[in-house]
N, C-alpha and C positions, 0 to 999 in steps of 0.2 A: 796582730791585726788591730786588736782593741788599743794598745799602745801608741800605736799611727792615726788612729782615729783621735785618742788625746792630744794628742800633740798636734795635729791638725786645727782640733777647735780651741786648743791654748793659744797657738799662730793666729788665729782668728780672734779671739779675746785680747791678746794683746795687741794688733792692727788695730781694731773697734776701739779701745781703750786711747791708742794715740793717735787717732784721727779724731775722737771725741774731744782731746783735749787741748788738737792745736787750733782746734776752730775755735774752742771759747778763747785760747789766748788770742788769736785773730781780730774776735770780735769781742773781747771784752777787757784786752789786753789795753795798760801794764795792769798785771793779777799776781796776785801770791797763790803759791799750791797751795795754800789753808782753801783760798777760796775758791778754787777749781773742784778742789774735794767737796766742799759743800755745795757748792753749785750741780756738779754733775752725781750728787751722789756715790762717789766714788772714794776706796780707801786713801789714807794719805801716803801710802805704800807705794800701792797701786802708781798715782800721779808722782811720784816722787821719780820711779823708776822710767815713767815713758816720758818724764821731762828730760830726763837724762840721755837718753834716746835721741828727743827732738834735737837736744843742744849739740849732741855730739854728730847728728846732720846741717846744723847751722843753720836750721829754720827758727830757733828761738833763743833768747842770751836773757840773761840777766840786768837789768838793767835799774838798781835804786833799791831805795825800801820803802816803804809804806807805813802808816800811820799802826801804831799799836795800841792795843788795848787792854795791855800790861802783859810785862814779858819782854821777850826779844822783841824787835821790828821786822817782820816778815820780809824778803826777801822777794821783788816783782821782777818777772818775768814777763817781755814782748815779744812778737813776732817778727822776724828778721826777711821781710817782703825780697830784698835784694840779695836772699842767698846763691838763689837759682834765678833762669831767664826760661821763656817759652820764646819760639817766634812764631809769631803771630801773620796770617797773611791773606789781603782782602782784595779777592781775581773781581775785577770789574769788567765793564763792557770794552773798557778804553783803556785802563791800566790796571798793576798791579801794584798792594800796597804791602809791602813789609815793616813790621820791624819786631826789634828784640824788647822785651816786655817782663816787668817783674810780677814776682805774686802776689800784687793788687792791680795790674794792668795797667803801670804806669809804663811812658815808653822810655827805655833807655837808646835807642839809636832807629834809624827808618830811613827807606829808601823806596820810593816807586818809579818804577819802572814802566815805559808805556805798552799797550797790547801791537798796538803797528799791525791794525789789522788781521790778526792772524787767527786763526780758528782750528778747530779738533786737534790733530796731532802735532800738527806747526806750537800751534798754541800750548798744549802740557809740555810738549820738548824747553821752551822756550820759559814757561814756571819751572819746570825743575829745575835747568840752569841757572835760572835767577835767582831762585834760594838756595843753590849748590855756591853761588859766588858769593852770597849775602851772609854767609855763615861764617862765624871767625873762630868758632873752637869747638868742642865738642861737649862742652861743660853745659849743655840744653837739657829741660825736661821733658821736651816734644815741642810738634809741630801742629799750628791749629787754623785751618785751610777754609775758607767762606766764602760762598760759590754761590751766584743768581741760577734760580731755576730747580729742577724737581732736583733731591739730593735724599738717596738709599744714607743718611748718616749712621746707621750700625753699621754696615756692610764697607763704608767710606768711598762709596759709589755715585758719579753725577750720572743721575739717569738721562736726563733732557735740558739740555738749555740750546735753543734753535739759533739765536742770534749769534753764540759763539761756538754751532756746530760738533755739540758734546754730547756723544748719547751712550751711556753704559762707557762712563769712563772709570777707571779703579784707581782715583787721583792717590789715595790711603797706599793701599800698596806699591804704586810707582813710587811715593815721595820715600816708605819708610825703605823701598828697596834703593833708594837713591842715597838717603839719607844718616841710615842705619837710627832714627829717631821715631817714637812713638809719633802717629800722626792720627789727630782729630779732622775729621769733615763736617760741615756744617753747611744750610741754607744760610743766606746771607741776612735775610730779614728774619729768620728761627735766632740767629746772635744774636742780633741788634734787642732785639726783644727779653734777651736773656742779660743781656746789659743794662738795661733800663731797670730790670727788677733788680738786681744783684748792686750796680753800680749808679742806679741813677735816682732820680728823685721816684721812685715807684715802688719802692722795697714791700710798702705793707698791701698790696694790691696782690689777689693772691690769683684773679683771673684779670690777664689784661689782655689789650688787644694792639699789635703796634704795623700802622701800615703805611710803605713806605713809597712814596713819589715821586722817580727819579723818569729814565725811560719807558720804563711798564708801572706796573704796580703788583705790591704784593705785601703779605701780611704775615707776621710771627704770632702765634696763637698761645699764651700760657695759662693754662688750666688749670682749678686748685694746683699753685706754685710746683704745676709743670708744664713743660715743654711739649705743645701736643703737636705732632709730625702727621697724623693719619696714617693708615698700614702701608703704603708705598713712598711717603714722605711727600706727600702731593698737597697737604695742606696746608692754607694761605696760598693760595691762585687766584688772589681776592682781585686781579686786574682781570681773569679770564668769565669773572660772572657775570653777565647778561644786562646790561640795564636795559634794554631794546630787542625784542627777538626780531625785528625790523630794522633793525640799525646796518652800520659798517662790517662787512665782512672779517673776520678774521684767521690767522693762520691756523690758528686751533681749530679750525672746522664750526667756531661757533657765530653767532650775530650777536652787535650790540655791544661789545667786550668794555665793561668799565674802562681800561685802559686806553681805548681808541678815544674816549673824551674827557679822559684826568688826567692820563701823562704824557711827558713830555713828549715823545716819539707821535702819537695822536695831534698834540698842541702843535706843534712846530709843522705836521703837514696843513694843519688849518693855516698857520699866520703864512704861508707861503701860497697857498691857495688865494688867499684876502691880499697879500702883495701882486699877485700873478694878476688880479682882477684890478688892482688900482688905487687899494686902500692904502691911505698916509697912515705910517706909524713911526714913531722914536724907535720903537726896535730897530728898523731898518737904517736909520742914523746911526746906531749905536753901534751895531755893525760896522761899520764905516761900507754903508751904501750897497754889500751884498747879503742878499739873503740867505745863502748858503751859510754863512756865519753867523749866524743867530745862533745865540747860548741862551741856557735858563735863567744865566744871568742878569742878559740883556733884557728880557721878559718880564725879571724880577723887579730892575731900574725903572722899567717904563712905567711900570705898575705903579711907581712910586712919586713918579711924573705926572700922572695923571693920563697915560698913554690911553686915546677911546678903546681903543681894539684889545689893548690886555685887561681893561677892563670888562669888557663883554667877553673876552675869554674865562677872565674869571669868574662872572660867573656860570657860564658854560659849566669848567670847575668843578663849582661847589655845591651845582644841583646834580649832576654827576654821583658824584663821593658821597652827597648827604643820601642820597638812594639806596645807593651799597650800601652805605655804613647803619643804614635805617633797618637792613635784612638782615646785616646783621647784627646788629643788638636785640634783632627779634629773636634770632635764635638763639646767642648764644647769651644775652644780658650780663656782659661783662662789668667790673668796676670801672675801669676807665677806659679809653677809647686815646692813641697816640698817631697825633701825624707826624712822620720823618721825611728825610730824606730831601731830595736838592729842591723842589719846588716848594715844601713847606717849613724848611728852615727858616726862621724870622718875619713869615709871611702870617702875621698876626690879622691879616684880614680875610684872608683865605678860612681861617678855623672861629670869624664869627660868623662867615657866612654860612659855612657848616652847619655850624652849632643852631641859627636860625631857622634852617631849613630841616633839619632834625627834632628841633624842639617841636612844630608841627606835624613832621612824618609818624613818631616814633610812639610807637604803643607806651611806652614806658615813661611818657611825661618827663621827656629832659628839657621843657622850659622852667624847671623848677632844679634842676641840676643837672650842668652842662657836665657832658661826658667826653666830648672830643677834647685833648691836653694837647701843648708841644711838646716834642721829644724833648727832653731835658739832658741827653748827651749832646755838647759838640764839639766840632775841628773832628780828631781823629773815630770816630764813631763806628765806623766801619771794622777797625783793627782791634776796639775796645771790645766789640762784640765777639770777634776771632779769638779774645783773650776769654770771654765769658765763659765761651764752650768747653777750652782746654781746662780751666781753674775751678771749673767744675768738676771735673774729671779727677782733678790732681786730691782737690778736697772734698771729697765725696765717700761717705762714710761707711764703710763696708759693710753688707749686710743683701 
């Protein structure tokens, strides 16, 4: 028994030992094992043997030598990102985005596919399929799956998302029963949020805040550089908070829902409301003359135009979101504050109005340092985050 208990915590020492030392070549690579050993405090033995390890799984090679300081010229070692692939995949309201992805989350191939309407059971039938056809060999590290709406991620469970009719779905088990591949699940703004620190301009930010404004609104929460879920994974429902307990009804049973007057789903019933009533706007041009086809993007144009009514939306907007985001920096006084997502991508005036109307609200005197940033991921930001979760996982140090 004491035998197996060694050799259990040897297994365990040497996992620790070479998960310790493919991050520093990761992130501090090209290295010589002289200075891995002094850097991680480690024998030269030791890293000698779990370089040998690494190499002979093809996550690290040889590559040069390096300056010496009498003696031989040390021999550097990198990290080989394209040994392996994850696939990566980002369920939206309207489509789904895949692609295959190496380990630093660049994309090697991608395909989306649209939703076509479909919801609960229609809808997973219809993901599995898609990345049952989307997969070309078996040579994958896993699967890492990001999903709007409340998300059990231990469990690999979508507990609720209403809009596309999911409630206690076990997307983790269906896909690895489908798939025979390790599958990660994730909130879709919990990724994004874990992209931005890992992959984006945010890295030394150890609590941030990233929220995101597409149809609804909602928020990835990272807490001393971690990922906070709350005990049901409910947290960041940062569209379902109150600004009005007088306001607009909402499905959640609540009044006033931030979301009915920042996102887009709220916006878009207003501009058709103010069309319905007789108001002239470029949106409705841009459209080509229906309203029904109004995009964020047409919103975005007019804004840029000089359009009256997106500009009185915005700021609708951004005394909205400055509210929220006012309650919460009261509570939680993060280092920075991130808008994302399709409405405040490149909408550099949307986040001074913010920032204006914060600097006034907010106990913590941000006219003297503005907290709302743009997101600093774009184009594939979605799939980047789907890559955060899983490469996390893969490089995550045992213990």
């Amino acid at each position: 028994m004491v035998a197996i208990k060694r050799a259990k915590n040897l297994k365990f020492i040497q996992e620790w030992n070479r998960s310790i030392i493919l991050n520093t070549i990761r992130h501090s690579g090209p290295i010589s094992r002289m200075e891995i050993a002094k850097k991680q405090g480690l024998s030269p033995t030791t890293v000698t043997s779990a370089v040998h390890d690494l190499m002979e799984m093809g996550l690290v090679k040889e590559s040069g030598v390096g300056k010496s300081s009498g003696g031989r010229k040390p021999i550097l070692l990198q990290f080989q990102p394209d040994s392996l692939s994850v696939i990566c995949i980002a369920v939206g309201h309207t489509s789904i985005s895949m692609a295959e992805m190496n380990l630093e989350a660049g994309v090697k191939q991608k395909r989306t596919v649209p939703v076509g309407g479909r919801t609960g059971e229609e809808l997973v039938d219809h993901l599995l399929q898609s990345v049952e056809l989307f997969l070309r060999s078996d040579g994958y590290a896993g699967i890492s799956i990001t999903v709007p709406g409340i998300v059990d991620a231990e469990n690999g469970i979508v507990r609720y998302n209403e809009r596309l009719k999911l409630r206690d779905v076990p997307i983790k088990k269906l896909m690895e029963e489908r798939t025979q591949l390790q599958t990660c699940l994730e909130n879709d703004t919990n990724a994004i949020v874990l992209a931005e620190k890992y992959y984006g301009s945010y890295k030394d930010c150890e609590n941030l805040l990233y929220i995101m404004i597409d149809d609804g609104i909602g928020a990835g929460i990272i807490l001393r550089d971690s990922l906070y879920r709350g005990r049901n994974g409910g947290a960041g429902e940062f569209g379902h908070t109150s600004i009005d307990r007088s306001g607009i009804p909402c499905n959640c049973g609540n009044r006033g829902c931030l979301e009915h007057y920042a996102g887009w789903l709220g916006l878009y019933a207003r501009i058709l409301a103010y069309i319905h009533r007789g108001r002239i706007t470029q949106m409705l041009e841009l459209a080509g003359g229906d309203p029904m086809a109004i995009t964020p993007d047409h919103f975005l144009i007019a804004l840029n135009l000089g359009d009256e009514l997106a500009e009185e939306l915005l700021e609708e907007m951004a005394v909205a979101l400055s509210v929220g985001i006012s309650n919460i920096l009261n509570i939680l006084d993060p280092d920075a504050v991130i808008l994302g997502g399709e409405l405040a991508q490149g909408n550099e005036r949307l986040l001074t109005k913010v920032n204006a109307q914060i600097a006034v609200e907010n106990i913590h005197g941000a006219k003297d340092d503005i907290l709302v940033l743009p997101a600093s991921l774009k184009g594939d930001y979605a799939l980047t985050g789907a890559a955060a979760v899983i490469l996390q996982e893969i490089f995550r140090v045992p213990g």
